[in-house]
N, C-alpha and C positions, 0 to 999 in steps of 0.2 A: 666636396667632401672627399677628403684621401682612402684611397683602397684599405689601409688598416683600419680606419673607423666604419667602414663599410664591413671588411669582415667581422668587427668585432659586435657591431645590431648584427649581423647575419647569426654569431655562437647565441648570444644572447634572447635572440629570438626563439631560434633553436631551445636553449635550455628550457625556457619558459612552457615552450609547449608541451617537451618530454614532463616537466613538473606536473604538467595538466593531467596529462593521460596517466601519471602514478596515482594522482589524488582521484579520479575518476576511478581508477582500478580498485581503490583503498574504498570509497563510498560503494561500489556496487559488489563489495564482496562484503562477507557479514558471516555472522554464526547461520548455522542452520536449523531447524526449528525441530530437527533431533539431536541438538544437543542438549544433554542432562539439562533436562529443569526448566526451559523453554519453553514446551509444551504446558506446561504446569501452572505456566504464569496466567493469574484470575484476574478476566473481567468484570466490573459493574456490568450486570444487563438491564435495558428499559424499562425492564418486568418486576427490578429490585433482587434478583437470583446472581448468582457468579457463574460466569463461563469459561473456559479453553480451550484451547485448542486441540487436547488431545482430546476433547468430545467428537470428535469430526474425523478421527483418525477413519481411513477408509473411504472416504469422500474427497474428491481436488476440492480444496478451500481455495476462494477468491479473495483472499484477507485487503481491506480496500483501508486506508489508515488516511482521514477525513475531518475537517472541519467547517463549523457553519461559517468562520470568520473566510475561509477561503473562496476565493473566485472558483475556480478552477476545480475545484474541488466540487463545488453546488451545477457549476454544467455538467460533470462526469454522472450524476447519480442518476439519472434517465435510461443514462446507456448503461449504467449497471443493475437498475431495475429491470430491462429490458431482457438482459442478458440472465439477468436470474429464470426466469421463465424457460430460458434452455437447459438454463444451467440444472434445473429440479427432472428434466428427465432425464439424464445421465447419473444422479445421485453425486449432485457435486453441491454448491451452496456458495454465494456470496455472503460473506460477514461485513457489518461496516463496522469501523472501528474511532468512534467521535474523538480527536484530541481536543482537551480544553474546552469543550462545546458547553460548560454548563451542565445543569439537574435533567433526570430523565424527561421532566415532564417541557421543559426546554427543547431539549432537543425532537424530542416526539412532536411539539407545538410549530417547530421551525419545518420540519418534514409536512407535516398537516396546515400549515397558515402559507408559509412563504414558497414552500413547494407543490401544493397542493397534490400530492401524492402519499401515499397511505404506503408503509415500511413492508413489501415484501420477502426481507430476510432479515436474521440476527442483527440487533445494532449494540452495540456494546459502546460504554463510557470509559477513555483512559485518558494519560496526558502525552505530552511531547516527551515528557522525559523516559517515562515506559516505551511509549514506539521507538526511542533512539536508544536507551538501553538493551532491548529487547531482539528490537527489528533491523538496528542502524538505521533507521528513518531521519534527513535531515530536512527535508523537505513535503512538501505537500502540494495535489494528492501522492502516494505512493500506495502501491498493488504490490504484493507477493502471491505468484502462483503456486500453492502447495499442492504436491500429490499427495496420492492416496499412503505410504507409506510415512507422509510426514514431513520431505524433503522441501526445502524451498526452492523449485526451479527456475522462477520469473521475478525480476524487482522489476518493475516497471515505474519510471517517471514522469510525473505530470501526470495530465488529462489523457483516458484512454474513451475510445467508444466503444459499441458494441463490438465491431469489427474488430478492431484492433485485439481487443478481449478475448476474444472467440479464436483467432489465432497463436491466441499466448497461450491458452488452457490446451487446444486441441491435441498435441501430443501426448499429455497424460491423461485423458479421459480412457 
């Protein structure tokens, strides 16, 4: 292989990767959940009531954006059961937020039959298209760490644990 076809996989490689990391920078930046009217946006809750976010204002929300179809998603929720239990003495709250999951009583059935665990915080009903208009969620699971003032400080990708968790929130408690 001649030195100019050599340098030119060398730019091209190059470009590719800088492409990565704009499209990486583009997915993990987003609106913030103070901007107008974001807060404001209502969930279905399990209970048949609507919720948001701006109920919570004053509290770091653990906003966990979740599906039953997902892998990755059904291992994370142990660790975020787990983590609620810390999270309720600092006055903070994990929210799950079900995309496309199906009727409350579905989703409630799949937490109780398939996880054998009983909902220790907020579960709200939306779809993929709300968490991507909303959240910029393209993927699942996805977390946003919100402070107490409303700011989204954390996206976090994939499967986190309790660990992981506890290290995302600790600065705004």
């Amino acid at each position: 292989m001649g030195q100019a076809r050599k340098t030119s996989i060398v730019s091209t490689v190059h470009r590719l990767a800088w492409s990565m990391v704009v499209v990486a920078a583009a997915l993990l930046s987003g609106p913030a959940w103070s901007e107008p009217g974001v807060d404001e946006v209502r969930f279905d809750t399990l209970t048949g009531e609507t919720d948001s976010l701006s109920a919570y204002r004053g509290q770091v929300v653990v906003l966990n954006l979740w599906a039953v179809w997902c892998s990755p998603c059904i291992m994370e929720i142990p660790h975020l059961v787990r983590f609620q239990e810390d999270l309720e003495k600092v006055d903070a709250t994990v929210i799950g937020l079900a995309l496309d999951s199906g009727s409350a009583e579905a989703i409630l059935g799949f937490w109780t039959n398939r996880l054998e665990i009983d909902p220790v915080y907020p579960l709200w009903k939306g779809s993929i298209e709300q968490a991507t208009e909303h959240f910029d969620a393209t993927t699942f699971p996805y977390t946003l760490v919100i402070d107490r003032e409303g700011r989204i400080r954390e996206r976090l990708l994939g499967m986190q644990t309790r660990e992981d968790l506890a290290g995302a929130v600790e600065p705004y408690l």
